[in-house]
LUMVEX-23400 format. One record per residue (C-alpha): residue number from 1; residue in one letter; x, y, z. Coordinates in steps of 0.02 Angstrom, whole numbers, always signed. Layout:
// residues N
setor	drenro	east	north	up
NUM	A	X	Y	Z
...
***
This chain:
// residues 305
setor	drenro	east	north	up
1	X	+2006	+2129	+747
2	X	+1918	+2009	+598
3	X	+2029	+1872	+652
4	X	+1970	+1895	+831
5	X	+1803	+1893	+811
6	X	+1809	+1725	+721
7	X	+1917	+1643	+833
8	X	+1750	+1699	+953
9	X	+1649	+1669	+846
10	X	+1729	+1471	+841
11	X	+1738	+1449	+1013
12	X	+1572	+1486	+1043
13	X	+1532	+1356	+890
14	X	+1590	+1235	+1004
15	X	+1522	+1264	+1153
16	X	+1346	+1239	+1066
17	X	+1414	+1102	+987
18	X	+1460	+1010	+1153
19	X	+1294	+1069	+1238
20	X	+1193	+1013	+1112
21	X	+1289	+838	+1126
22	X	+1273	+826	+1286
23	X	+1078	+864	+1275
24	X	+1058	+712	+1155
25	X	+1182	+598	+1263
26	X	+1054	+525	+1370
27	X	+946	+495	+1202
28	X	+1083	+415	+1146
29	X	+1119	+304	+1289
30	X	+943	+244	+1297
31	X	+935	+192	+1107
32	X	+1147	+96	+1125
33	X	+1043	+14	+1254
34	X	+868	-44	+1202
35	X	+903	-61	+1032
36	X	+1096	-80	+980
37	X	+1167	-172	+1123
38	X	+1026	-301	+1100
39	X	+1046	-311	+926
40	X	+1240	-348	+921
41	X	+1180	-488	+1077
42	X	+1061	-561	+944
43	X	+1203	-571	+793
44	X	+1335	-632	+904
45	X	+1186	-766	+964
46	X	+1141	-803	+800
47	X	+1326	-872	+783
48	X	+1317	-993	+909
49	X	+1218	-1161	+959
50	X	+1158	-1096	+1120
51	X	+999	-1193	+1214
52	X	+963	-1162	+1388
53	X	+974	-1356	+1407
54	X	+1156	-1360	+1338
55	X	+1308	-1347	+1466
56	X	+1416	-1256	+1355
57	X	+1397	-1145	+1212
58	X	+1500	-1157	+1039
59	X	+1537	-1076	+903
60	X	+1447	-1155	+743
61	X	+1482	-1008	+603
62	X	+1318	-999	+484
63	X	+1261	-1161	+531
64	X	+1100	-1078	+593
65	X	+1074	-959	+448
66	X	+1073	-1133	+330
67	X	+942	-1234	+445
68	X	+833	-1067	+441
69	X	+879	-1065	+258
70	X	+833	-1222	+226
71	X	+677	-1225	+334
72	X	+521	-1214	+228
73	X	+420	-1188	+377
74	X	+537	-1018	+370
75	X	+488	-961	+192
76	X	+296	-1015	+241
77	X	+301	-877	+394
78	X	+376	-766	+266
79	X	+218	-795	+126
80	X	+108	-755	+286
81	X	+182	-616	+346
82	X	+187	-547	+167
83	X	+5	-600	+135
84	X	-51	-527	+299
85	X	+51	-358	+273
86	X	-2	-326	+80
87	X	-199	-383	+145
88	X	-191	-260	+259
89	X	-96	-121	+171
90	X	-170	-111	+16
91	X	-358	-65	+95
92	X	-274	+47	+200
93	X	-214	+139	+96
94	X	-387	+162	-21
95	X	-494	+177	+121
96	X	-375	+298	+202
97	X	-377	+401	+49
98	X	-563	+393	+24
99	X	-603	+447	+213
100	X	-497	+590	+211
101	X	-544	+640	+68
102	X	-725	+675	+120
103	X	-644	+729	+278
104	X	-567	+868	+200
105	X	-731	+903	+66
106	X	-762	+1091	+91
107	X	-948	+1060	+128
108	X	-931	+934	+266
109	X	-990	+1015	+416
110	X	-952	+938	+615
111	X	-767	+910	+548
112	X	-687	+903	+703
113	X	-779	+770	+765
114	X	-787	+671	+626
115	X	-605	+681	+626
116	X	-606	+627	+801
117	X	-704	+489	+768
118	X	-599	+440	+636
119	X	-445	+413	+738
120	X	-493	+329	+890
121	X	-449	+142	+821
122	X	-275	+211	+823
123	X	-282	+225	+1002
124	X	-335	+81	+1066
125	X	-211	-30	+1106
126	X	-167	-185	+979
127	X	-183	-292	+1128
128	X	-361	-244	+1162
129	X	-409	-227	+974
130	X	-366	-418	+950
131	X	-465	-485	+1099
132	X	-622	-368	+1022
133	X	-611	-446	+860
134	X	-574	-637	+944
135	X	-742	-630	+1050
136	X	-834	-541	+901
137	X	-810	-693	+814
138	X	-809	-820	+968
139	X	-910	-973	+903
140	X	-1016	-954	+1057
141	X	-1022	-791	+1114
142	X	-977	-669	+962
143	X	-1105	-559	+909
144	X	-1061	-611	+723
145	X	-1139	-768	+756
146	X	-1296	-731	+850
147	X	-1332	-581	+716
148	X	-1307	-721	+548
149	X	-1409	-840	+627
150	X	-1538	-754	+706
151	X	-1551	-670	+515
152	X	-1549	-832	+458
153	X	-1379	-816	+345
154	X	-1315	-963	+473
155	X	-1399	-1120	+544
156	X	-1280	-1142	+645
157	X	-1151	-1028	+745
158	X	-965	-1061	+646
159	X	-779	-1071	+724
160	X	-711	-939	+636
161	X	-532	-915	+699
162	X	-526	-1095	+718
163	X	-514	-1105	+521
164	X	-376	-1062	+390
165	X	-458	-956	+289
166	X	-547	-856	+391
167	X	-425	-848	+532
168	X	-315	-736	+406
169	X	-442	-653	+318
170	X	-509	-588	+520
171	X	-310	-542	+574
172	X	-320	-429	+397
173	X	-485	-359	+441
174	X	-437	-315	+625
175	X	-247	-236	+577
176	X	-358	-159	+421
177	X	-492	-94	+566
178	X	-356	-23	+686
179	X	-241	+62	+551
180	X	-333	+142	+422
181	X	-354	+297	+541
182	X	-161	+330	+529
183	X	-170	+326	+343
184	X	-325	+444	+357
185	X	-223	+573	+471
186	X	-81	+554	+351
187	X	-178	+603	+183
188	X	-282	+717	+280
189	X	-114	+830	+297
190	X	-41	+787	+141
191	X	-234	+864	+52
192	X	-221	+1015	+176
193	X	-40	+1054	+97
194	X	-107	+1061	-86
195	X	-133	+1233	-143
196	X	-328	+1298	-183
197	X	-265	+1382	-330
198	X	-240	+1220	-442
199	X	-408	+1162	-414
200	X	-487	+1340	-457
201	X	-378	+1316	-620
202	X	-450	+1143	-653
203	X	-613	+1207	-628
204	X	-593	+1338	-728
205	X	-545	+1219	-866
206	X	-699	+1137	-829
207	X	-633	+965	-743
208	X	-750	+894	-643
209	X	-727	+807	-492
210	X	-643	+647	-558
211	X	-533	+719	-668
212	X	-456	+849	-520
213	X	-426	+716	-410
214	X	-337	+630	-557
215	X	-227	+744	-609
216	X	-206	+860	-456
217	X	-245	+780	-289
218	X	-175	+594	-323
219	X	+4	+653	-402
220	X	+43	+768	-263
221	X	-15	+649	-130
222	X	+95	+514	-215
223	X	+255	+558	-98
224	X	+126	+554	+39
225	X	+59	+391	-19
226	X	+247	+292	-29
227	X	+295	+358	+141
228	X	+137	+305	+231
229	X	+143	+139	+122
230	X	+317	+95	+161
231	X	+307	+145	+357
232	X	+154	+50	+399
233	X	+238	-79	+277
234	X	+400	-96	+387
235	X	+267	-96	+562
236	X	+136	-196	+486
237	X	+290	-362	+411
238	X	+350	-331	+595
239	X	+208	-363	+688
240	X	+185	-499	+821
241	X	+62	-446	+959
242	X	-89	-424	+843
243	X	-63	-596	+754
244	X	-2	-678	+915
245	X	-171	-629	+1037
246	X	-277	-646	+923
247	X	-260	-821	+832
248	X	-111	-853	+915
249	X	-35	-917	+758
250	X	-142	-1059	+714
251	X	-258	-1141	+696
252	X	-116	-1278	+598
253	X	+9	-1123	+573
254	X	-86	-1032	+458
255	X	-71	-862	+536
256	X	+94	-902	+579
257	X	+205	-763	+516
258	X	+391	-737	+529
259	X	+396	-637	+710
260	X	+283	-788	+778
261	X	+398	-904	+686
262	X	+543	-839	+774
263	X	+491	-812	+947
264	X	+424	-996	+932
265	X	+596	-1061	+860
266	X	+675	-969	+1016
267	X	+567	-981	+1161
268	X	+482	-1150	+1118
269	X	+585	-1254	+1053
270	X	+717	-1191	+1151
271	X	+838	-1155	+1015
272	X	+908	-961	+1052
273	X	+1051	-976	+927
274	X	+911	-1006	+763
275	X	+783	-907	+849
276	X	+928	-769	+841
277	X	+966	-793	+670
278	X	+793	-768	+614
279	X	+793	-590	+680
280	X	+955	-535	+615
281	X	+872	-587	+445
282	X	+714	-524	+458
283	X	+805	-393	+531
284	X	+890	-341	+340
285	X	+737	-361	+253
286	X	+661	-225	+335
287	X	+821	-103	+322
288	X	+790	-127	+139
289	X	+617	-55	+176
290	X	+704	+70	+277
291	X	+844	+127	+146
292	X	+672	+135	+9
293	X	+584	+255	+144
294	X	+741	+364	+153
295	X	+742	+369	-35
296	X	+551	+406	-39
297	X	+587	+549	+73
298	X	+730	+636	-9
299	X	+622	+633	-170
300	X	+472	+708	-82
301	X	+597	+840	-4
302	X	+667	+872	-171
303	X	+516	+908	-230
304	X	+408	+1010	-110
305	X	+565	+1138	-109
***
């Protein structure tokens, strides 16, 4: 009778089992095709000298890995795209923290809609964000201009994205603009899961404000903080449509980070097989980023159990 019941007890195992694959096979057909299939196209690509302009396409090994390699214009998209992501993630991350933590201050009253507020940079579109930043700063028409020098901080109206340093410094303050309200949402439900009790105990022990968010509110938001960090890390080093609209990589290259960098090795100057091999390796640095967000997230599991 025991025997029979498990030998039930298996076979309906397995029918869940194949219903519940066969309720993620579409799922999985849909990711094999928009993000594997072109993926192994790109590495087998990245192998070979194709152009659009050449008759025939050969094999050429890593020959395209070494002229990437060996390109410093490469390693320059890289210092962007680096100085771009850390100038963007790093006040992120302390304005995120600081806005939700008044958002979730005890005495703040109308906290649904500040909340509200709060988020809607999120959702408008990166597209749309970068054109509102672009005319904002338009040497004719932006309102940045006409408010300096009618103050008198101007005499004159400036190009802004048409220099270096500003043209980066304005990309950073747009992605800084638009993202900061994830990070807020993020922290705002890491504060919510932190117990009342330890901050009646560390006012009972007569901490003030400071010291609890010290030594209670910052090291059990410090999971919450490395997750965030490293996502909007991995998005942020990734980015191309922000960068792209806005300055479109210039003026002289010096917004030009690595996703520009490639699409322009590619598409431009016609060269699919380099333009290839700049994905697949851009394409490893950010599973490193990946493999350190797993990490991040079994230690936060491990430790919220």
């Amino acid at each position: 009778m025991k025997k029979a019941k498990q030998s039930e007890q298996h076979i309906m195992n397995r029918k869940m089992s194949r219903q519940g694959f066969l309720l993620y096979l579409p799922a999985i057909i849909i990711i094999l095709g928009i993000v594997v299939y072109p993926m192994i196209y790109a590495l087998q690509m990245s192998f070979t000298n194709y152009r659009p302009t050449l008759p025939k396409v050969n094999l050429v090994g890593f020959t395209n890995y070494k002229t990437i390699l060996s390109d410093l214009k490469f390693w320059q998209s890289i210092m962007r795209s680096l100085i771009f992501t850390f100038g963007s993630l790093i006040p992120q991350i302390v304005l995120g923290l600081m806005m939700a933590s008044l958002l979730n201050h005890p005495m703040l009253k109308l906290k649904v809609l500040f909340r509200g507020l709060a988020i809607t940079p999120w959702l408008i579109p990166t597209v749309a964000v970068a054109m509102i930043f672009r005319w904002m700063f338009h040497d004719l028409y932006g309102i940045v201009n006409h408010i300096m020098v009618r103050s008198g901080l101007l005499l004159s109206t400036k190009a802004w994205i048409a220099q270096e340093g500003p043209a980066m410094f304005l990309l950073i303050l747009a992605n800084v603009w638009r993202g900061t309200p994830l990070m807020i949402t993020m922290f705002l439900a890491g504060l919510q899961g932190i117990p009342g009790e330890l901050y009646e105990a560390a006012e009972v022990d007569g901490a003030n404000a400071w010291t609890r968010f010290r030594h209670v509110t910052l090291p059990l938001l410090v999971p919450v903080i490395m997750v965030s960090g490293i996502l909007r890390f991995i998005w942020t080093f990734n980015f191309y449509d922000l960068p792209w609209v806005m300055t479109g990589g210039g003026p002289a290259e010096a917004t030009q980070t690595a996703p520009i960098y490639a699409y322009r090795r590619a598409f431009s100057g016609y060269r699919m097989g380099e333009g290839s091999a700049i994905t697949i390796i851009l394409f490893f640095i950010l599973v490193l980023f990946a493999f350190l967000y797993f990490r991040v997230r079994k230690y936060q599991d491990r430790l919220y159990k």
